[in-house]
Short mmCIF file of the C-alpha atoms (twelve columns), coordinates in Angstrom:
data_MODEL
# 
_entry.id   MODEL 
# 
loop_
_atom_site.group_PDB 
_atom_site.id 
_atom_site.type_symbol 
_atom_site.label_atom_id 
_atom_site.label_alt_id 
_atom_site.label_comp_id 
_atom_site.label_asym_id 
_atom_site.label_seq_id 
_atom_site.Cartn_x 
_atom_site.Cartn_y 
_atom_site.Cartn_z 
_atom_site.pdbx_PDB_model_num 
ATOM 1   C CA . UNK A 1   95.995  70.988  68.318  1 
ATOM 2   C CA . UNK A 2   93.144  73.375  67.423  1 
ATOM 3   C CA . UNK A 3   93.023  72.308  64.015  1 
ATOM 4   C CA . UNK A 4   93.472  68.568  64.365  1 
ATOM 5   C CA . UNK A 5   90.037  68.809  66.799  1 
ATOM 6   C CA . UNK A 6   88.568  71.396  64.152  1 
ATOM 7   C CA . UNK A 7   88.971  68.173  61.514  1 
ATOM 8   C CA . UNK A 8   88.027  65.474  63.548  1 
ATOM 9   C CA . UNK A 9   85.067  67.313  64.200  1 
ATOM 10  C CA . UNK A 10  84.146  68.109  60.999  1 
ATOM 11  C CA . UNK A 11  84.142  64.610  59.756  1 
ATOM 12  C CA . UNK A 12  82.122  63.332  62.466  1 
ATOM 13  C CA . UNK A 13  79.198  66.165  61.929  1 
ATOM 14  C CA . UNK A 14  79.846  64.780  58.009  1 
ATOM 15  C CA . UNK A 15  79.285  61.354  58.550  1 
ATOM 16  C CA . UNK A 16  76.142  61.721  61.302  1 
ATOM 17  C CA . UNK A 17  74.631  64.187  58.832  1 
ATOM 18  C CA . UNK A 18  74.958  61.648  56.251  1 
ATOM 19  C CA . UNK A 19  73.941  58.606  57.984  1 
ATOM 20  C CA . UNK A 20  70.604  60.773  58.913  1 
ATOM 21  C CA . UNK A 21  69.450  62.665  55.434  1 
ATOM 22  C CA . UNK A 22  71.335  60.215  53.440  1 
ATOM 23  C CA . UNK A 23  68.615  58.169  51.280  1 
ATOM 24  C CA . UNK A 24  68.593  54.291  52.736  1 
ATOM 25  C CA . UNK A 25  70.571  52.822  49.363  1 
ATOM 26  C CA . UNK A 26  73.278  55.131  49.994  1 
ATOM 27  C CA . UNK A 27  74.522  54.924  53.539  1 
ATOM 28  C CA . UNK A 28  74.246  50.827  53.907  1 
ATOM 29  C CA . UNK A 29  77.890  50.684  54.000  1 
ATOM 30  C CA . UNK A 30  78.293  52.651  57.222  1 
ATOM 31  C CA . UNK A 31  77.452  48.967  58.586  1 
ATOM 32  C CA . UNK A 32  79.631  47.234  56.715  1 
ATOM 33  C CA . UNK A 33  82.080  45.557  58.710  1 
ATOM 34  C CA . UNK A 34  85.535  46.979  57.183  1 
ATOM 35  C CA . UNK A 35  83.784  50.298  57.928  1 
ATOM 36  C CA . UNK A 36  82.982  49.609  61.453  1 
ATOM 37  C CA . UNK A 37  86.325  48.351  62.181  1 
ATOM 38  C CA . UNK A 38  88.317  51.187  60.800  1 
ATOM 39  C CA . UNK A 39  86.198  54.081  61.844  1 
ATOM 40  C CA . UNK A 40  85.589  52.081  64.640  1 
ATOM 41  C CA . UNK A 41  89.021  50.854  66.124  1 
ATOM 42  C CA . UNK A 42  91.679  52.521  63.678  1 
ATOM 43  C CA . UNK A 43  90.592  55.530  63.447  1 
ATOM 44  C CA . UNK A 44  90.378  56.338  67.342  1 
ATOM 45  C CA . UNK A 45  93.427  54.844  67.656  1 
ATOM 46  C CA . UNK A 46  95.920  56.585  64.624  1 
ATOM 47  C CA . UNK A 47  94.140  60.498  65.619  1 
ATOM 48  C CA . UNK A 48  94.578  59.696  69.378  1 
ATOM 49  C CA . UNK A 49  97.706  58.437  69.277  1 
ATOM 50  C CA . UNK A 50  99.110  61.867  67.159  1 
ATOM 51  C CA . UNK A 51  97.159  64.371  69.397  1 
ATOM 52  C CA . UNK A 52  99.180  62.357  72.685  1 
ATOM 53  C CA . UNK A 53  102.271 62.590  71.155  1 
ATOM 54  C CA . UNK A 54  101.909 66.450  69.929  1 
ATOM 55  C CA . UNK A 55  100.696 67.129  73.037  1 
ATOM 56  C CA . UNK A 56  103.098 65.701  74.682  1 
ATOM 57  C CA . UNK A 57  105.885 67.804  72.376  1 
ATOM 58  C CA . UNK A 58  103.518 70.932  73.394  1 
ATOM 59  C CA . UNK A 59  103.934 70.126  77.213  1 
ATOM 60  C CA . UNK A 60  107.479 69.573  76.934  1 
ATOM 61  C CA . UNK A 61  107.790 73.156  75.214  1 
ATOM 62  C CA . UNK A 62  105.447 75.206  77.685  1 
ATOM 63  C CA . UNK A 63  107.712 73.248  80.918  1 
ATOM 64  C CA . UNK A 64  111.572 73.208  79.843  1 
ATOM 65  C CA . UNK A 65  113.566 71.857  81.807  1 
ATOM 66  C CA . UNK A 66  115.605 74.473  83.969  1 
ATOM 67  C CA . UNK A 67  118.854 75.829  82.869  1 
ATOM 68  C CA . UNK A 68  122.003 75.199  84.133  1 
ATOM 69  C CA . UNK A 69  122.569 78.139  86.659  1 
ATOM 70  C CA . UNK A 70  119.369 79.113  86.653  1 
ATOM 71  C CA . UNK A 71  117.459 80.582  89.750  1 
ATOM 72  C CA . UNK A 72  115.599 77.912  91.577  1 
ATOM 73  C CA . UNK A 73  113.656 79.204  94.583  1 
ATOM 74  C CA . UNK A 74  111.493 76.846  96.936  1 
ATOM 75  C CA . UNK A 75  108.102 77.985  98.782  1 
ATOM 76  C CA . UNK A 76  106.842 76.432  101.542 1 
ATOM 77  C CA . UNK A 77  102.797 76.935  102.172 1 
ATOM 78  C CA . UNK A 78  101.975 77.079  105.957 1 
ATOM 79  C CA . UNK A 79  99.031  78.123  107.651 1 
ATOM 80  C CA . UNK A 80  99.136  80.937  106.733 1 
ATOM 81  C CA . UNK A 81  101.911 82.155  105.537 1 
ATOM 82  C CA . UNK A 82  104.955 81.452  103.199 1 
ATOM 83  C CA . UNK A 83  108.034 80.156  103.950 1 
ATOM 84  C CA . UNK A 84  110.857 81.076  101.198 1 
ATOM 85  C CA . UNK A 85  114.243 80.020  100.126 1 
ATOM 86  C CA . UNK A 86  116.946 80.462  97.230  1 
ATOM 87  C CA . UNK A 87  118.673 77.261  96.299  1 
ATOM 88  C CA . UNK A 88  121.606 76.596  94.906  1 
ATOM 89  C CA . UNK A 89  122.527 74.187  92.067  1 
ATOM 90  C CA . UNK A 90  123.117 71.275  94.618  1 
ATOM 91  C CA . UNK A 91  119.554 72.000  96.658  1 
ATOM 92  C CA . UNK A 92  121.200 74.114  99.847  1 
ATOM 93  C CA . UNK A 93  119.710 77.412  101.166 1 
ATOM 94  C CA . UNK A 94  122.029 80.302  100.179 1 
ATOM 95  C CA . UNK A 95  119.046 83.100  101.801 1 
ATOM 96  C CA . UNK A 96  115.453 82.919  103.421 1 
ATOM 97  C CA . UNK A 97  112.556 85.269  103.106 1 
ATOM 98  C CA . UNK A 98  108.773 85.111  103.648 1 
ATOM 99  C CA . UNK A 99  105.765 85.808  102.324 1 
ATOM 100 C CA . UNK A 100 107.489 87.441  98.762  1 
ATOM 101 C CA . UNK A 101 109.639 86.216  96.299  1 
ATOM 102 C CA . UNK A 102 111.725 88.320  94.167  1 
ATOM 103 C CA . UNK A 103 113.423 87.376  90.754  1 
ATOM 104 C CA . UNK A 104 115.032 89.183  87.732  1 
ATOM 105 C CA . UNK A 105 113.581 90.253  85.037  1 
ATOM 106 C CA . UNK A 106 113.642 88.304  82.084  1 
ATOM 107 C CA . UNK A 107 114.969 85.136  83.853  1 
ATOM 108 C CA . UNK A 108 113.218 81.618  84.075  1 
ATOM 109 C CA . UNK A 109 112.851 80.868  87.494  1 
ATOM 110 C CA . UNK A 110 112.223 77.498  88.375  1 
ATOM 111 C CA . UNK A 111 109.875 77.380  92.138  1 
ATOM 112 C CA . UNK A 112 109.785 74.618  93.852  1 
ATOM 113 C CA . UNK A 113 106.730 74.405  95.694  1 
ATOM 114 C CA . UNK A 114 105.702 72.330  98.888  1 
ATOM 115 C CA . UNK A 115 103.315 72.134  102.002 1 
ATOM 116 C CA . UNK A 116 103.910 71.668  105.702 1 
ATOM 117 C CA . UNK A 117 100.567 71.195  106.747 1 
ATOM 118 C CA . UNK A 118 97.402  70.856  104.510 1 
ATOM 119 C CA . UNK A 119 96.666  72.090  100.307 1 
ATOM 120 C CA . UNK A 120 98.172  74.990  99.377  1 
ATOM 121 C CA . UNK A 121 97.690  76.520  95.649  1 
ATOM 122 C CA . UNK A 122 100.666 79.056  94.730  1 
ATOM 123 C CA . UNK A 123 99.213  81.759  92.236  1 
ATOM 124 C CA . UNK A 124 100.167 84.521  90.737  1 
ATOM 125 C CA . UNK A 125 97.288  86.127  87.929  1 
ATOM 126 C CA . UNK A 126 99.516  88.409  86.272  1 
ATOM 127 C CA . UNK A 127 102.239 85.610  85.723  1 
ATOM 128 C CA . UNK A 128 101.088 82.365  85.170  1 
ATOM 129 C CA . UNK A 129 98.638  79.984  86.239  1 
ATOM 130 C CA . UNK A 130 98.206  77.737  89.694  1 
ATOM 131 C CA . UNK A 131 100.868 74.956  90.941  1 
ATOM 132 C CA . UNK A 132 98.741  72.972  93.910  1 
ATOM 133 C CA . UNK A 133 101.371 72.473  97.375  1 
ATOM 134 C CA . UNK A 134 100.126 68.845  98.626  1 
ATOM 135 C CA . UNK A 135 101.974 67.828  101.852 1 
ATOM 136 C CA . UNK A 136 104.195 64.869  101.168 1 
ATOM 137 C CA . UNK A 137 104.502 65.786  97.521  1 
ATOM 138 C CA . UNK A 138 107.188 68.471  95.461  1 
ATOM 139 C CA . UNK A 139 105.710 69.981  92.509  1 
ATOM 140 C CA . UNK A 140 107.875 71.913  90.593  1 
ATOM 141 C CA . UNK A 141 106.707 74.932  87.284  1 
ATOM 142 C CA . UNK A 142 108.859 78.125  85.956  1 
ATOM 143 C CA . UNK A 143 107.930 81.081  84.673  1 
ATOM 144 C CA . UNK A 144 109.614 84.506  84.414  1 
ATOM 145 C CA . UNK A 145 108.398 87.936  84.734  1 
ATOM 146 C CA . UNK A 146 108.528 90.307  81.232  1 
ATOM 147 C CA . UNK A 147 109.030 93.763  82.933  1 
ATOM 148 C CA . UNK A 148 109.733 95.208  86.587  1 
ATOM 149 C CA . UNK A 149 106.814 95.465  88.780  1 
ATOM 150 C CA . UNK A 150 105.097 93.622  92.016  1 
ATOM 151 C CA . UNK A 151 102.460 91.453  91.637  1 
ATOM 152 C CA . UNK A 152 99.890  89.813  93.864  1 
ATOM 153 C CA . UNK A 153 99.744  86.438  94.436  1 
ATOM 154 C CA . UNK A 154 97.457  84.387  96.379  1 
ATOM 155 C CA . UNK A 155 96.622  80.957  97.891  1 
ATOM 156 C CA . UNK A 156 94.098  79.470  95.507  1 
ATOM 157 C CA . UNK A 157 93.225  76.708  97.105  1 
ATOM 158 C CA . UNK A 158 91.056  76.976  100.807 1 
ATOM 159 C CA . UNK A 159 93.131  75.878  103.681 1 
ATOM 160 C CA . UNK A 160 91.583  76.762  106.434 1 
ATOM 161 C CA . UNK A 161 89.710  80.018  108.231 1 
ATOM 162 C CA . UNK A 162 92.709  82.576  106.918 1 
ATOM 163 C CA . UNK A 163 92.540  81.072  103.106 1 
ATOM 164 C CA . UNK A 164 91.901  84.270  102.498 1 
ATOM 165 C CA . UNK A 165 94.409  86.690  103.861 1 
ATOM 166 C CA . UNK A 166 97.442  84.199  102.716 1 
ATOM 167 C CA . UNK A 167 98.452  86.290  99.553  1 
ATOM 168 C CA . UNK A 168 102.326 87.391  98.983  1 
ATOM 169 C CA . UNK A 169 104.036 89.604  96.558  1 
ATOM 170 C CA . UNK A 170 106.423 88.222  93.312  1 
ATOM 171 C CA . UNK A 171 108.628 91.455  93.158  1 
ATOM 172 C CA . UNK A 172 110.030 91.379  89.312  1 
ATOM 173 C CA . UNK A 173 113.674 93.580  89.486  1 
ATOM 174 C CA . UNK A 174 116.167 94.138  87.325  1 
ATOM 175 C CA . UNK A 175 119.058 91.809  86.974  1 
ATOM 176 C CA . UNK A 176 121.300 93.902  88.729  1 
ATOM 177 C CA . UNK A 177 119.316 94.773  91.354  1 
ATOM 178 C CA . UNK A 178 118.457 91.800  91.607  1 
ATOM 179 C CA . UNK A 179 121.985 90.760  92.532  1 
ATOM 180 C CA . UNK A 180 122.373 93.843  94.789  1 
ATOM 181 C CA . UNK A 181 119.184 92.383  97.076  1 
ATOM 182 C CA . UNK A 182 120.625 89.115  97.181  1 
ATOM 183 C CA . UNK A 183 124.140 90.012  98.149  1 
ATOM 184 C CA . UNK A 184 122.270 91.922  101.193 1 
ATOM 185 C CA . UNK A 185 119.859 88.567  101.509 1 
ATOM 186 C CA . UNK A 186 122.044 85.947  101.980 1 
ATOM 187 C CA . UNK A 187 123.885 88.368  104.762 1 
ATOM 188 C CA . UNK A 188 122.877 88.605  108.617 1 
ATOM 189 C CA . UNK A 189 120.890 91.509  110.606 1 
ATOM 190 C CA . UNK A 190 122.731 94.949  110.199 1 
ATOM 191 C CA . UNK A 191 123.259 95.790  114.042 1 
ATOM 192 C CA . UNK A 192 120.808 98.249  115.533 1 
ATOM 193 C CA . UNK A 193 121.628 101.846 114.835 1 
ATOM 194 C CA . UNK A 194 120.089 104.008 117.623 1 
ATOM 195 C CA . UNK A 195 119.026 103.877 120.634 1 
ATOM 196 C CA . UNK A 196 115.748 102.747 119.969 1 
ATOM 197 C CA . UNK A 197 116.370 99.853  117.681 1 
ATOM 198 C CA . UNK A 198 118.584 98.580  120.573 1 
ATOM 199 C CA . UNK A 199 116.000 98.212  123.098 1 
ATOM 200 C CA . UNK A 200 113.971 96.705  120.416 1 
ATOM 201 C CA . UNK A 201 116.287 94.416  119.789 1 
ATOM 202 C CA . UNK A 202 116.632 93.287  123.563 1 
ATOM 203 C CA . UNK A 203 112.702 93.496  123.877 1 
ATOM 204 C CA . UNK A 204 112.640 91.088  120.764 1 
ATOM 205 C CA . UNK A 205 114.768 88.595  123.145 1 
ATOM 206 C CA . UNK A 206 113.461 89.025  126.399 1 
ATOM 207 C CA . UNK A 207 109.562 88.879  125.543 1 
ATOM 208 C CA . UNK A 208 110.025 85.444  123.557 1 
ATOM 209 C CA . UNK A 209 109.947 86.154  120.401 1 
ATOM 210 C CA . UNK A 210 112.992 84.129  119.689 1 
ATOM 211 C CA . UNK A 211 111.773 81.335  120.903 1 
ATOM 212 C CA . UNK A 212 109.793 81.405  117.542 1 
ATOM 213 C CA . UNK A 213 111.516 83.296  114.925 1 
ATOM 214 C CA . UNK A 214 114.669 83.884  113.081 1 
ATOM 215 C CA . UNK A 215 116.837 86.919  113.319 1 
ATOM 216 C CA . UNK A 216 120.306 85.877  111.657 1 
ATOM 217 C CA . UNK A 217 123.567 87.310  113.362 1 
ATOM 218 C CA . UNK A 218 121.493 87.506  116.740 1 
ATOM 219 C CA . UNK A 219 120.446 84.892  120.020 1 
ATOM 220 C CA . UNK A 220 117.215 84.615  117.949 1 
ATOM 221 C CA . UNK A 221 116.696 81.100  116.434 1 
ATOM 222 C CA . UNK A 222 113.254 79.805  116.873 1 
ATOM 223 C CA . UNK A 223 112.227 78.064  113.416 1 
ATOM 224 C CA . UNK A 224 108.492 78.315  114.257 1 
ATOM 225 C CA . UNK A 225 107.361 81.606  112.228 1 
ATOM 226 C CA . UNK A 226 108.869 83.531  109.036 1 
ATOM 227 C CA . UNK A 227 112.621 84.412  109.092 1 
ATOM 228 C CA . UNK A 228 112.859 88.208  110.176 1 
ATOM 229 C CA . UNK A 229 116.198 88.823  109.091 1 
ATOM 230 C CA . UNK A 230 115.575 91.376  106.585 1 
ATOM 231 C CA . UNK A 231 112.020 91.683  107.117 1 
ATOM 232 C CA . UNK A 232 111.687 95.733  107.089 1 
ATOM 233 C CA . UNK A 233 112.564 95.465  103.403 1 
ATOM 234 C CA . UNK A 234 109.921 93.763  102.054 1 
ATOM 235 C CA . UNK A 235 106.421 94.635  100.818 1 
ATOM 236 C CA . UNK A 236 103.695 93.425  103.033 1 
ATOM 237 C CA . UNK A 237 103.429 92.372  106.889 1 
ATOM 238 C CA . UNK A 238 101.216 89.621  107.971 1 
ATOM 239 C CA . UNK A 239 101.291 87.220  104.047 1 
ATOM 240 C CA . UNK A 240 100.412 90.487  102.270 1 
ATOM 241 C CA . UNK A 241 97.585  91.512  105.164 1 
ATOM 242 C CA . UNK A 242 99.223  94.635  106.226 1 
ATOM 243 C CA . UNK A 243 101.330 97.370  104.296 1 
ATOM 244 C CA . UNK A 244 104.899 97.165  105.658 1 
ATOM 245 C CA . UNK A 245 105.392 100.503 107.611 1 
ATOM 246 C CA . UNK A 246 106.107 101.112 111.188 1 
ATOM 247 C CA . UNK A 247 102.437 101.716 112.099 1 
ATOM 248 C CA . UNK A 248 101.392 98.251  110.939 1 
ATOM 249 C CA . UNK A 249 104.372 96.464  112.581 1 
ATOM 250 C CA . UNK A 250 103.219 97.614  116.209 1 
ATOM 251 C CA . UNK A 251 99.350  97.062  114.921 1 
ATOM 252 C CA . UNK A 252 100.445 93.448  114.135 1 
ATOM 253 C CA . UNK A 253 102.983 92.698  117.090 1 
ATOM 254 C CA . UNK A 254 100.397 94.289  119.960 1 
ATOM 255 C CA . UNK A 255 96.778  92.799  117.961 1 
ATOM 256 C CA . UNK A 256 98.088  89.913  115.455 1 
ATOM 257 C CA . UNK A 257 94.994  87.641  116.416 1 
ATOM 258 C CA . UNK A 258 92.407  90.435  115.711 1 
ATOM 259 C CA . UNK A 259 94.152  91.288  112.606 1 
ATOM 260 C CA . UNK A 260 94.272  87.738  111.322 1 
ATOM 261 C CA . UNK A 261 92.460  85.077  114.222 1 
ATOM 262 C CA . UNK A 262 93.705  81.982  114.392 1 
ATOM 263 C CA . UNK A 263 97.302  82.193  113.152 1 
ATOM 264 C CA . UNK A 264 99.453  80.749  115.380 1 
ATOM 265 C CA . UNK A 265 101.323 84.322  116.692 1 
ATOM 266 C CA . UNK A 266 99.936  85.742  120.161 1 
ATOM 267 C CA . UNK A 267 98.889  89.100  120.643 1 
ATOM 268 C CA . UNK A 268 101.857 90.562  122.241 1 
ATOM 269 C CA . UNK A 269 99.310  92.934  124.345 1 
ATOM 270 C CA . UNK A 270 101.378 92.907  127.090 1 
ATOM 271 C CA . UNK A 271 103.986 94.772  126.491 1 
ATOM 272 C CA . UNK A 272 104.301 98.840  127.357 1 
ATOM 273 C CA . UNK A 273 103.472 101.500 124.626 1 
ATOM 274 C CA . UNK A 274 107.448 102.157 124.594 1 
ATOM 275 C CA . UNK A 275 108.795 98.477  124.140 1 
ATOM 276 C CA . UNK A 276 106.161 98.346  121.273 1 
ATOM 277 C CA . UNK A 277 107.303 101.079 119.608 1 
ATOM 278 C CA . UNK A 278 110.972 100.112 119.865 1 
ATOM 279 C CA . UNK A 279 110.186 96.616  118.922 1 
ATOM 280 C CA . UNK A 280 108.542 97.974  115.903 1 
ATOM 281 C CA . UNK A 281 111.793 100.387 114.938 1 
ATOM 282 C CA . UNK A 282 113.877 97.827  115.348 1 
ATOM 283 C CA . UNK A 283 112.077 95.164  112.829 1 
ATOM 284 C CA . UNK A 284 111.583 97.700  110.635 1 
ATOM 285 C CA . UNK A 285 115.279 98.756  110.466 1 
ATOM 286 C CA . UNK A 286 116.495 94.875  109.633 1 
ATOM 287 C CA . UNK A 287 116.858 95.190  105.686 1 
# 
């Protein structure tokens, strides 16, 4: 592509510099009218024509078309916040996660990328360029990851006062740990261990914050906010505000609208020093 421009450029410089130092006698047939015509009309036509359909070739080449088996995962861009889920070859939802998506190294993995509300832009620097999320619309790109590692990604496109603190983490893993996480994924809460994560687990119910989010194996089934299934095992808190660690979960649970104002999660203020903290344990056990 390079070098077709590099040529086509070349012989337009050639022929302007000609038709200005040229002497009179010599360029009169740049007016002729089989001239005209053919650098005119044909030309355009012939060089555009081959640059659209090696283009097109290039395109084609950069976006294959997704292997059979391959690892097709779907994002969801919400104010402000990701919704995630694994697909299967037919389209259904084999696990659900938020606000991260992992995939094996090496792999193509195809992301299938949509909006619930207004324009998202799914981004990740490190791996490959922007896909816009338009509401109504499914765009669809793949790329893989070369080595292990986590990488930032970010919303690229403003959508409102928290544009800026909707980022989320594309965790690169080895194939077979890859499989390892998902075999623990697609599975429901592991059942509270202690004491602690038990009354968290009955504050979680009793203070309403069921009524919103999705804790699989339990009573919670609200299908407001992110899944929470397996929430203590992922990177960040909050669409990559927050550090995931039991300090931060309470910090987010008792001030989420000073932390990030506006979302759509209340300040759970109310509740004692001890529910918080066994709240928090028991989140941060579910991985």
């Amino acid at each position: 592509m390079f070098a077709a421009a590099a040529a086509i450029f070349l012989l337009v410089l050639a022929l302007a510099l000609f038709a200005v130092f040229a002497r009179p006698e010599r360029r009169r047939w740049l007016g002729g009218r089989v001239v005209v015509i053919a650098g005119g009309v044909a030309f355009p036509v012939i060089a555009l024509s081959a640059l659209l359909v090696f283009g097109l070739s290039t395109l084609r080449a950069l976006d294959p078309p997704p292997a059979p088996g391959g690892i097709r995962i779907e994002v969801t861009g919400r104010q402000w916040w990701w919704e995630v889920r694994y697909l299967d070859a037919e389209g259904g939802t084999i696990a659900i996660s938020a606000n991260e998506v992992r995939m094996p190294v090496g792999v193509p993995v195809e992301f299938v990328l949509k909006s619930a509300d207004v324009i998202h832009s799914f981004w990740v620097p490190s791996l490959a360029g922007k896909l816009d999320m338009i509401p109504g619309r499914v765009n669809s790109y793949r790329f893989a990851a070369g080595r292990p590692g986590i990488y930032r990604g970010q919303c690229a496109e403003y959508c409102g006062a928290e544009h800026a603190l909707m980022a989320f983490f594309a965790v690169a893993m080895e194939p077979a740990a890859f499989r390892d996480w998902m075999a623990r994924e697609r599975g429901p809460a592991a059942a509270p261990g202690d004491a602690a994560a038990r009354r968290g687990a009955e504050v979680f119910l009793n203070a309403g914050c069921a009524a919103c989010h999705t804790i699989r194996g339990t009573e919670a089934k609200g299908a407001i906010g992110p899944d929470l299934t397996h929430v203590g095992g992922r990177v960040s808190l909050a669409a990559g505000t927050l550090p995931n660690n039991i300090g931060s979960m309470e910090g987010w649970i008792a001030s989420s609208q000073h932390i990030k104002p506006g979302n759509f999660m209340p300040s759970f203020d109310v509740l004692s020093s001890e529910d918080l903290v066994a709240v928090a344990a028991y989140l941060e056990s579910l991985r």
